[in-house]
C-alpha positions as CSV (number, residue, x, y, z in Angstrom):
1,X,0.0,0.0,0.0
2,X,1.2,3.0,-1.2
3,X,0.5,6.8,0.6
4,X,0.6,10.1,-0.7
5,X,2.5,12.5,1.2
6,X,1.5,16.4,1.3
7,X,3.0,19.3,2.6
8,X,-0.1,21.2,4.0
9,X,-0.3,22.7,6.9
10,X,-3.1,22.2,9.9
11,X,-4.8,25.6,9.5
12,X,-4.9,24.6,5.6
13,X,-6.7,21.1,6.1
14,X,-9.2,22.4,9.4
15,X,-10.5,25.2,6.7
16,X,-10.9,22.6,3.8
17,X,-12.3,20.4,6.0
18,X,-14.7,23.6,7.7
19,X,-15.3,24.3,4.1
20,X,-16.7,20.7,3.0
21,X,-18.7,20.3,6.3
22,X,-20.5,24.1,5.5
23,X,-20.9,22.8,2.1
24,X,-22.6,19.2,3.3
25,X,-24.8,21.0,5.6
26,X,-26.4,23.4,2.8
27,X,-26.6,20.5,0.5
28,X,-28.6,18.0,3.6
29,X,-30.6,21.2,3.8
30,X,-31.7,21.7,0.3
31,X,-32.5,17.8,0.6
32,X,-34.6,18.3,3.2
33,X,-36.4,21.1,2.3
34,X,-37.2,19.6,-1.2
35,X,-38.0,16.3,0.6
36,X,-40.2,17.1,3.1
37,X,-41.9,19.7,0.0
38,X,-42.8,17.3,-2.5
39,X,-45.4,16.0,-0.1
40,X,-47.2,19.2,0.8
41,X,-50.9,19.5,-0.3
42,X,-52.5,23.1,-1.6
43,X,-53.5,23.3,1.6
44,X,-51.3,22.7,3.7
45,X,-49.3,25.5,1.6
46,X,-52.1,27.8,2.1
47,X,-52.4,27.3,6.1
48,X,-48.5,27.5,5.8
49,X,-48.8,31.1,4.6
50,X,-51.8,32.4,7.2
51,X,-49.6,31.0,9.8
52,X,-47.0,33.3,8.6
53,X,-49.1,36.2,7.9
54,X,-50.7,36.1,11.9
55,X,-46.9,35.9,13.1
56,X,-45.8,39.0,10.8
57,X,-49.3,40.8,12.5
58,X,-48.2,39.9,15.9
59,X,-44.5,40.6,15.6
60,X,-46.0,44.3,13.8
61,X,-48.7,44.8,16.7
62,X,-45.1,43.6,18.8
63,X,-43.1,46.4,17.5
64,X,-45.6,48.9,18.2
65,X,-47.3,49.8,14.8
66,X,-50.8,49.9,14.5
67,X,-51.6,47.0,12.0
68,X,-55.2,48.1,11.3
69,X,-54.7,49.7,7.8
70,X,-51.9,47.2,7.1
71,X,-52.6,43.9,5.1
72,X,-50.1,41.1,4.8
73,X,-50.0,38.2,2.8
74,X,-47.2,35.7,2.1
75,X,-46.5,33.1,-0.1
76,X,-44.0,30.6,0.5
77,X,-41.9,32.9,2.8
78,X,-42.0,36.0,0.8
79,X,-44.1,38.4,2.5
80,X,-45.6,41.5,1.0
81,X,-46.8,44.9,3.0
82,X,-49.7,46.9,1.5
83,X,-51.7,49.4,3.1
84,X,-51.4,52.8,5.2
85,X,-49.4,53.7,8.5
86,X,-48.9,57.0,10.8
87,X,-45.3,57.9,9.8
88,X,-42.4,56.7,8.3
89,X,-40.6,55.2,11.1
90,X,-43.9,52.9,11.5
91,X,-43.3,52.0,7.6
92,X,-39.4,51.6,8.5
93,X,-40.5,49.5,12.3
94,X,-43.1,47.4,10.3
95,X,-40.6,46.3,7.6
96,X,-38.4,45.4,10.1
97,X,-40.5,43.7,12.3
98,X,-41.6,41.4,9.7
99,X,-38.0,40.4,8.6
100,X,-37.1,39.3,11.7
101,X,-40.0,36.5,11.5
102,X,-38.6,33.0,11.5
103,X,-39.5,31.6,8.0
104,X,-39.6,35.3,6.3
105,X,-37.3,35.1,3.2
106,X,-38.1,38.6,1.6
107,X,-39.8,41.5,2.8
108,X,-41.6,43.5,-0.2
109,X,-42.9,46.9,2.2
110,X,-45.4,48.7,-0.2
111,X,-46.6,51.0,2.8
112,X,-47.4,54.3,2.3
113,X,-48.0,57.2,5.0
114,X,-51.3,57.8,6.1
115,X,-52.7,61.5,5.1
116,X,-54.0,63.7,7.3
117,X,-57.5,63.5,8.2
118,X,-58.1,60.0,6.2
């Protein structure tokens, strides 16, 4: 039996071998996720996405922006923002809020400010 002999160094083969574990890990996860996807039904999808859309409302309502004039809807992680708020900084805190939802992928914020008197 024959073995090759290398001159690399210990840092060299812990970040090739960091590098092929972070590279196994995204590939088991794009397994899973395409596994345990091929079985879902329409509605299981749909339910999926109201689950989201209450958890965006609530994490909103959590950040202190009145939800009210705001709808929501999501599909398949990507969550868009439509409607009216009080100022700026509630279109900037409701943008945010929704981001930081686990299973949020994108945040499209289509909020406007609400005018006066409307």
């Amino acid at each position: 039996m024959k073995f090759l002999r290398c001159n690399i160094s210990a840092p060299t083969v812990i970040a090739i071998c960091l590098g092929l574990s972070g590279a196994i890990s995204v590939i088991d996860a794009n397994a899973q996720s395409t596994a345990s996807g091929a079985h879902l039904t329409r509605s299981d999808i749909r339910k999926a996405n109201w689950k989201l859309e209450r958890e965006v409302r609530k994490a909103i309502n959590h950040a202190n922006v009145d939800s009210a004039d705001v709808l929501i809807r999501a599909n398949g992680g990507k969550v868009s923002l439509s409607g009216t708020a009080a100022d700026p900084q509630m279109i900037q805190a409701a943008g945010t809020a929704a981001s930081e939802v686990p299973g949020v992928i994108s945040v499209n914020n289509l909020l406007s400010v609400q005018e006066k008197g409307h």
